[in-house]
N, C-alpha and C positions, 0 to 999 in steps of 0.2 A: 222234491225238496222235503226230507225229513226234519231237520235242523236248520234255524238260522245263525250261525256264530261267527261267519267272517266273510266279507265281502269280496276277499281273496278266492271264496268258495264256489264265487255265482262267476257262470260262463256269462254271455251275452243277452243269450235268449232268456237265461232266468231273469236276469236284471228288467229285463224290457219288458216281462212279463207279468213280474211286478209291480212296475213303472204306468201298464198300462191297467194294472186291477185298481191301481189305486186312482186314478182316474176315472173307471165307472163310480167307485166309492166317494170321488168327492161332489160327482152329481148328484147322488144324496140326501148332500148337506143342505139343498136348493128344496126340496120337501116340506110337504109342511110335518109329514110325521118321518123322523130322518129314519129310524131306529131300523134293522133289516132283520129277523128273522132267523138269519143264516145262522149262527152256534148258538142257537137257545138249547139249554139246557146243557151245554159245556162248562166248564169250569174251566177260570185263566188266573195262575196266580204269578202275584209281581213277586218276586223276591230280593230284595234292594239290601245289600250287606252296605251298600254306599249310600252317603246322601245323595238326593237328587228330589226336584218337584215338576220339573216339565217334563222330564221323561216318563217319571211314574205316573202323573197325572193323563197324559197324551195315551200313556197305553190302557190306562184306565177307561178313558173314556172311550178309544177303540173298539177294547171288550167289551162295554154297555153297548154304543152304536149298534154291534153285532148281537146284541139281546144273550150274550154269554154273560154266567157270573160269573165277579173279580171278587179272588182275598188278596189283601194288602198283608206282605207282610214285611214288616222291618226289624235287622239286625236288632236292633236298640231296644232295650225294654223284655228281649225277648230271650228264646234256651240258649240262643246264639251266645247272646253276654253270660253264659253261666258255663260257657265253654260247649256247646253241644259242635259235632260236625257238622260241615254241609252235608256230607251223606246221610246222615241220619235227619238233618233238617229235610232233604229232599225226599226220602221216603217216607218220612211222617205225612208230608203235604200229598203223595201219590195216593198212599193208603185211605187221605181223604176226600179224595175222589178228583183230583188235579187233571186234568187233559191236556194242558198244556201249561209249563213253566218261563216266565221273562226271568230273567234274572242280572242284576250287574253286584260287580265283586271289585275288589278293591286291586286282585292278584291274577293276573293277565293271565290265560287258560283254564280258570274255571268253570265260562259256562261249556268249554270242550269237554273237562273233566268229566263232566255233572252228565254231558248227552253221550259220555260215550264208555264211562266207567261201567255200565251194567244197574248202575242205582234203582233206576228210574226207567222206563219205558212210555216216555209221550215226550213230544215235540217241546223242543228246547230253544229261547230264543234270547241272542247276548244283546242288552239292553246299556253295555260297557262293561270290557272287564281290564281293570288296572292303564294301562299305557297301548293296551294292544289294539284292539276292533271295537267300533260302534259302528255296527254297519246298518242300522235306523236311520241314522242320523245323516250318513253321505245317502242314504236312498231319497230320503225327503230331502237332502238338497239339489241331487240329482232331478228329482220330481219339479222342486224350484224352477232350478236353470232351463229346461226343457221347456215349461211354460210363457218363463220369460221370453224367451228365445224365437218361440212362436206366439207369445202375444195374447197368448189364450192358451185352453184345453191341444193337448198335442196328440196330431196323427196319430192311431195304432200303430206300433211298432217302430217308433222313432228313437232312435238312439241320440247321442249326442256327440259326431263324427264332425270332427274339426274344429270344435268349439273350443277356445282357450281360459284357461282358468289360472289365476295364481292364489298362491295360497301362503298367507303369514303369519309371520308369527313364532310362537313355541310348539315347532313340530316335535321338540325333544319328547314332550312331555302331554302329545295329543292323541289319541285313540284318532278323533274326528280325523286326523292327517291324514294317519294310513289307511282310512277306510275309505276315504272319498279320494286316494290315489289309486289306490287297489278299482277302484268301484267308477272313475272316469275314466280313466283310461281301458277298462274295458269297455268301455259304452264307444269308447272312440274320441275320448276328447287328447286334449296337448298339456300338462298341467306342470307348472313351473313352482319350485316352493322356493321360498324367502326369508331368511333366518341370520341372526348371526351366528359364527361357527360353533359359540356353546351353547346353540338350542337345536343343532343337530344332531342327531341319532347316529351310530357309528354304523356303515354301512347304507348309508342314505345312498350314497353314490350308485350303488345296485337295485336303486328304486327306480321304474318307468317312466319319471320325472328328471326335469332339468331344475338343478340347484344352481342358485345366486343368492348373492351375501345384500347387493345391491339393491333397494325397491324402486327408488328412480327410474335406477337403467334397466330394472324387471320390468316397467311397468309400460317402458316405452318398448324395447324390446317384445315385449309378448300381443303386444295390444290386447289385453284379456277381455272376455265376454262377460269375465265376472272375476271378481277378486274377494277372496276369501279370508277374514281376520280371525285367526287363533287368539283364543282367551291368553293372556298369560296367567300359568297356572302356579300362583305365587304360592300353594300351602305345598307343594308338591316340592319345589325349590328351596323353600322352608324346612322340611323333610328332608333334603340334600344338601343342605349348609349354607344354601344361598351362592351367591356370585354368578348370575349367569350373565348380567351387564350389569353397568356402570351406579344406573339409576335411574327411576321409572322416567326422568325428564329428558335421560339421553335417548332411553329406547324410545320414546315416542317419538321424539327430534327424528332420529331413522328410521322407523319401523312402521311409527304410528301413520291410518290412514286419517289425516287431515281432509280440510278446507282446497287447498292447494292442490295434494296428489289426488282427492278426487276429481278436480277440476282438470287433470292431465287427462284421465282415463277414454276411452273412445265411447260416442254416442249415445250406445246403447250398452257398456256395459253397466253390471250390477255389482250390488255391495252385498256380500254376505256374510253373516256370522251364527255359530252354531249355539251362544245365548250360553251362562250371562258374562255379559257385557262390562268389561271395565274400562267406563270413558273416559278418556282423557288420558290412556296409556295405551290402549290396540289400535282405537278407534276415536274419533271427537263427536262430539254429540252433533257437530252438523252434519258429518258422514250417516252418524247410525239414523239421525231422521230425515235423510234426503230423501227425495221422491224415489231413487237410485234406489233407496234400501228394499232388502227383502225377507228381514228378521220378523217381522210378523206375519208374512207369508210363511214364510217356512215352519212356523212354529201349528199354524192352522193347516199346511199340508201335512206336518208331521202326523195327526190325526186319521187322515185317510191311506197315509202309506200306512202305516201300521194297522189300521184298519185288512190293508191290503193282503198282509205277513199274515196276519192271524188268521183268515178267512183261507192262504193256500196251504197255511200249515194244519189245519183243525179239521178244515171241512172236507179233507181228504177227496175220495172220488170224487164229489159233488165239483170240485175246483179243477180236477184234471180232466173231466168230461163237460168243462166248461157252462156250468149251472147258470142262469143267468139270475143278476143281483134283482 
């Protein structure tokens, strides 16, 4: 795995592979001195042309964990706003000494652009770009589910084969979507998404997923393991002139997971969301802080999956001849 840019990309065995690095890495966390050794004296630079603080900060602290140093750098303030390219942003950062680049962009195939234009020569990892892939974010939720699922720390080599997920919300307008569609169903789950018709994407229908309009009859129909709430992504909407429903009070009436639709859900599924949280329109604040919920799990996995990414894309041989952490 040279690149990480789309979760379309990872066969099975990479996924699982993954899945299961990041699991020695969150044993760890249990330490008293957590920090490991492995990319001391690498270099990991964020490159954020979008806002964001859990992402940047989780990959941050990744790269610390693994004793590598982090430059932060932001669009904002920077050559960027004075018109500089990315190519020329991304070879200025090589030239000073960069070993591996994160980056999210506003413009869906940039970080492909950036790892495969010739710019740049070290490992490229999409931290989101525009509408397309965040595949961080379906791995650590993937990481989530598995856990949950067994209760604990999961078997070596466990996928996630017949586990049911649905998924709500504005998949119009969700990177998270398609990467944790792309990225369960190859693991082997069943994943159902839920939307009304203008927050689907055109061509959904040729996605590995079964679409419904309905949540009710999705949620009795699917009996999901886990049920997954898309942000609605109101500046993006904003951006496109608005009108995708009614008003924030109808879509929660339909969409939103409540008191109620959590109470239908089966035993042991879970509630997830990929953060932040707009309560009282995707989500109700009894759903987001049920025992059910797994938004603060996911958010302290995200740390060890990424952890995980960094350590098989940097540490090269050390990681394919299976170095022990």
């Amino acid at each position: 795995m040279r690149h990480l840019l789309s979760c379309a990309e990872l066969d099975r065995a990479e996924a699982v592979r993954i899945l299961d690095t990041a699991e020695a890495m969150a044993e760890t966390s249990g330490r008293t001195i957590r920090k490991l050794p492995t990319l001391r004296g690498r270099t990991v630079v964020t490159l954020f042309f979008e806002d964001s603080t859990r992402t940047r900060i989780s990959f941050e602290a990744a790269a610390k964990r693994l004793s590598a140093d982090v430059i932060n750098f932001s669009a904002k303030g920077s050559s960027v706003s004075k018109g500089e390219s990315l190519k020329d942003t991304a070879q200025t950062l090589q030239a000073m000494g960069a070993d591996g680049v994160v980056v999210r962009h506003p413009s869906s195939g940039a970080p492909h652009r950036l790892a495969h234009a010739g710019w740049i020569d070290v490992p490229v990892l999409n931290a989101g770009d525009g509408t397309h892939q965040h595949p961080t974010q379906a791995l650590l939720d993937a990481f989530t589910l598995r856990r949950r699922l067994h209760g604990g720390p999961a078997p070596v080599g466990t996928a996630l084969d017949g586990a049911r997920v649905v998924i709500v919300g504005d998949v119009l307008h969700s990177r998270v979507a398609r990467s944790n569609v792309d990225l369960l169903t190859t693991l082997g789950a069943e994943v159902t998404l839920v939307a009304p018709p203008t927050l689907l994407p055109v061509g959904v229908g040729g996605w590995p997923a079964t679409v419904a309009h309905d949540l009710d009859d999705a949620l009795v129909t699917a009996r999901p393991d886990a049920v997954m709430m898309l942000r609605v992504q109101r500046e993006r909407m904003s951006a496109a002139g608005g009108g995708f429903f009614p008003s924030p009070l109808e879509y929660h009436r339909r969409y939103g997971l409540d008191g109620a639709r959590l109470g239908t859900l089966p035993e042991r599924a879970v509630v997830m969301h990929p953060g932040p949280m707009n309560r009282g329109l995707e989500i109700s604040a009894e759903a987001a802080d049920s025992p059910r919920s797994t938004v603060v799990e996911q958010v302290a996995n995200g740390v060890s999956v990424r952890m995980a990414v960094l350590y098989l894309l940097l540490a090269g041989h050390e990681a394919r001849e299976g170095t022990e952490l």
